[in-house]
Steps between C-alpha positions, in 0.01 A plus 500: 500500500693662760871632415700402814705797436246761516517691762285524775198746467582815763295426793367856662362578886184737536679822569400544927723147504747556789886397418679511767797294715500402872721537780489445908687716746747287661593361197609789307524806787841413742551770757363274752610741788381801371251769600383301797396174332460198743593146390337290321487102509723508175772699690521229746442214279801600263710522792462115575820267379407363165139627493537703219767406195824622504387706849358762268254787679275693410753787708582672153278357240484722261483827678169621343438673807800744408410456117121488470525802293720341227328208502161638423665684259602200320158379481348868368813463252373139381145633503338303763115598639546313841687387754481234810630546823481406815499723822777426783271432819860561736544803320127673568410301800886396677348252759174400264322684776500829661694791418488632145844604288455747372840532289342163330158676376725733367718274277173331339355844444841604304436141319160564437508819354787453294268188350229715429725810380588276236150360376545124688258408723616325782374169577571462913503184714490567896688159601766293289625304759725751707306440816668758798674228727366621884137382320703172389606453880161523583401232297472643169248398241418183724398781765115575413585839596732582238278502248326821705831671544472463105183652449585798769850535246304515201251772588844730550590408208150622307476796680866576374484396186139410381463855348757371247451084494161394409615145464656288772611154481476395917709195540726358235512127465353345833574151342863585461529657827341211733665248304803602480536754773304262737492135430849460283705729698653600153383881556498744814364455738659157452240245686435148430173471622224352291218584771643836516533562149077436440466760780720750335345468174145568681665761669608637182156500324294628802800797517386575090116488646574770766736702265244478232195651804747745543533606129116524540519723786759744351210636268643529136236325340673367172830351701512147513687218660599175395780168585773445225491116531781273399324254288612215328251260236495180547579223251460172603768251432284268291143464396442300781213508758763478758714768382240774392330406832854626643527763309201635590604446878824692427312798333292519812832515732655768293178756312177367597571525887534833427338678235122327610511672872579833327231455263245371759479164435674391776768291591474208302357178641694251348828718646380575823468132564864398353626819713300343847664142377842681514553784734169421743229699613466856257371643893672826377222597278255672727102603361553754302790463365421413132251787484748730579777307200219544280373817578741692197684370227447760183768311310764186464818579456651212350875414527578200226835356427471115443279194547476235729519088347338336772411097575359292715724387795567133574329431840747447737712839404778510248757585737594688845337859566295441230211608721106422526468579103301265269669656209886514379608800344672364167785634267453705194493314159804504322385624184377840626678789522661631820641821658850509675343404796336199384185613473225367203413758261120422458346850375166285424429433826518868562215545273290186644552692853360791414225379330456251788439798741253672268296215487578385888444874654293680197501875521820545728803664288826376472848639470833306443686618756776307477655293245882466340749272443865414634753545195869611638647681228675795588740735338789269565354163402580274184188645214386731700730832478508718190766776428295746702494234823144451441293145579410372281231268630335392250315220665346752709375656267350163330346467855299807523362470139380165562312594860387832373373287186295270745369791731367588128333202457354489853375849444315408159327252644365775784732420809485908602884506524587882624867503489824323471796550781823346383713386770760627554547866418873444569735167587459518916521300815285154421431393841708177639655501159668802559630737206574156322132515236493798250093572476591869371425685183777751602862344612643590868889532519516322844837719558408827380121495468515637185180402258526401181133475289532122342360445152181331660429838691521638182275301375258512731523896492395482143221295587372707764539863292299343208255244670580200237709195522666422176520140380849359538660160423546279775848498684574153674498502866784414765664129509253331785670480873337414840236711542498654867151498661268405793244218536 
């Protein structure tokens, strides 16, 4: 018999595992005006009335461009292997085409070395969503010839840097980024326009396929290219025909319409129909096209957080704007844990992912190259501050253990897991959401900048310097609130 007090056997990683945290330029650098960087889409989205909460920018953030070098010392201090960041396109490339800045190569090859100076190998994604604005007045990703302009940006970037990167993630989240960016108006650029949103998203894939040729072309013959995806498994709402029938609808909307082009299958039938039911003709893909998405993808970089709880939708729509979707996005369940965001905690789904792309794309590695949770202690809140001013997150902490834990599991059953990328390296600028969400392992003082390690960093540290994750008792997640998401 079991003893439910025992504690949980030490699970360890094969010692070339890769622990590591994530973080994207304009979310983290500030100094938006500096060294001849353009603007970006974000600088002129956050500058809209009410766009972003509390009219926060991405102006200061968190000044890593001025503190890159104590930041990276933070993570040789906590021990970690690897790092993920993205490249500022308006700081290389100002107008996304043409001229070169040259004061920008030179920041990334400070950033870069200092990485590798300290033994963590840098992890680097050409495009998280800081698009240079005179490409957005030219139509952007819904312009077929942005997605060139990306390519022609990304072979300055390996001849730069590809001595010192061998892996590159191309485009972060294309999901995220036409949905939200595109069709919700809820990110820069800030359209509502579901026909333009599909051509984005193309757009967006066919600008990886190019990138990826390019990576070819550079001639280092072990780099390698891949998407981080934002995906989301799909439980449907009951076992009902009609709901796992919707479910598997939704899952098609939100991973499949992605991940099968990239992996040559494709875009999915069963999508490309709902998409030609709901935005019209998909003219935009020309012969060729999917070739050219398919032609590279040496890993998946996957970015989990939650689920999705999907069921069928009543015919006739459930309500204004609803939109030409046969499912209905539904709340989480009340008895499952949630972050301070509102978010389910559902590390077994994490597992089923994984092993879901092993068996759905055999032989193509994968990295976790983003997950983390929202939990807003600080060194001022209630619990959280100790006579040192420490945070003390503790649920954090109960968060890693239990996704590292199902990474494990994945793993043992032969998902060829590479590495782990916590987001966020430090509490940043979260989009619309502003400087509201605390994703860090290391505490920003919004007034002085100054960074204080939390426990979880800590903890994480440990687990990265010894490549095991001890067993710990679980810690009860945050009281459930409305969780804040996109169809």
């Amino acid at each position: 018999m079991t003893d439910p007090h025992a504690t949980p056997p030490t699970l360890r990683f094969p010692a070339d595992f890769r622990w590591g945290t994530s973080t994207s330029a304009y979310q983290v650098e500030g100094s938006v005006r500096a060294d001849g960087r353009g603007e970006s889409i974000w600088d002129r989205f956050c500058a809209v009335p009410g766009a972003v909460e509390n009219g926060d920018t991405g102006e200061t953030a968190c000044e890593q461009y001025e503190r890159a070098g104590e930041d990276i010392a933070l993570m040789a201090e906590l021990g970690l292997g690897a790092h993920r960041f993205s490249l500022a396109w308006p700081r290389i490339v100002p107008d996304g085409t043409g001229p070169v800045e040259r004061r920008g190569l030179d920041h990334y090859d400070r950033f870069l070395d200092t990485l590798l100076e300290h033994g963590i190998t840098p992890l680097a994604t050409l495009y998280h969503w800081d698009l240079p604005q005179p490409l957005q007045d030219r139509g952007g990703w819904r312009d077929r010839d942005t997605a060139a302009r990306f390519a022609d940006y990304a072979a300055v970037c390996y001849d730069a840097f590809g001595d010192r990167v061998r892996d590159w993630v191309t485009v972060n989240e294309p999901w995220i980024a036409g949905v939200l960016g595109h069709q919700l108006g809820l990110h820069a650029p800030g359209e509502k326009d579901l026909p333009g949103s599909v051509r984005a998203m193309h757009h967006l894939l066919l600008g990886h396929g190019l990138a990826a040729g390019a990576l070819r072309a550079y001639g280092r013959e072990d780099a390698r290219a891949g998407i981080a995806y934002s995906l989301f498994p799909h439980t449907p709402a009951s076992d009902s025909g009609e709901d796992r029938a919707a479910a598997y609808a939704s899952d098609g909307y939100v991973n499949r319409w992605f991940l099968d082009p990239v992996h040559g299958r494709g875009y999915p039938d069963d999508m490309h129909a709902h998409w030609e039911r709901a935005a019209g003709p998909l003219d935009f893909i020309e012969d060729g096209d999917l070739d050219t998405i398919a032609a590279g993808s040496d890993f998946i970089g996957v970015n989990y957080y939650t689920r999705r709880i999907v069921s069928a939708r009543p015919a006739g729509g459930d309500g204004p704007g609803d939109g030409p979707w046969p499912w209905r996005v539904e709340p989480g369940r009340p008895e499952v844990a949630r972050t301070d965001l509102g978010w389910e905690i559902v590390p077994d789904d994490l597992t089923a992912l994984l092993l879901r792309l092993h068996e759905d794309y055999p032989g193509v590695p994968l990295a976790v190259t983003e997950n983390g949770a929202v939990f807003n202690d600080t060194p001022g809140a209630d619990g959280a501050v100790g006579a040192d001013g420490a945070v003390h997150d503790e649920r954090r902490i109960a968060f890693l253990q239990a996704h590292l834990a199902a990474v494990h599991r994945a793993m043992e059953a032969g998902a060829p897991v590479e590495g782990y990328y916590h987001w966020s390296l430090i509490d940043n600028f979260e989009w619309a959401m502003g400087y509201r969400p605390l994703f860090g392992l290391v505490h920003v003082d919004r007034a002085t900048q100054r960074r204080t390690v939390k426990d979880s960093g800590h903890w994480y540290g440990r687990v990265a310097r010894s490549g095991a994750v001890p067993g710990l008792p679980a810690v009860p997640g945050a009281p459930a609130a409305a969780v804040e998401g996109s169809r």
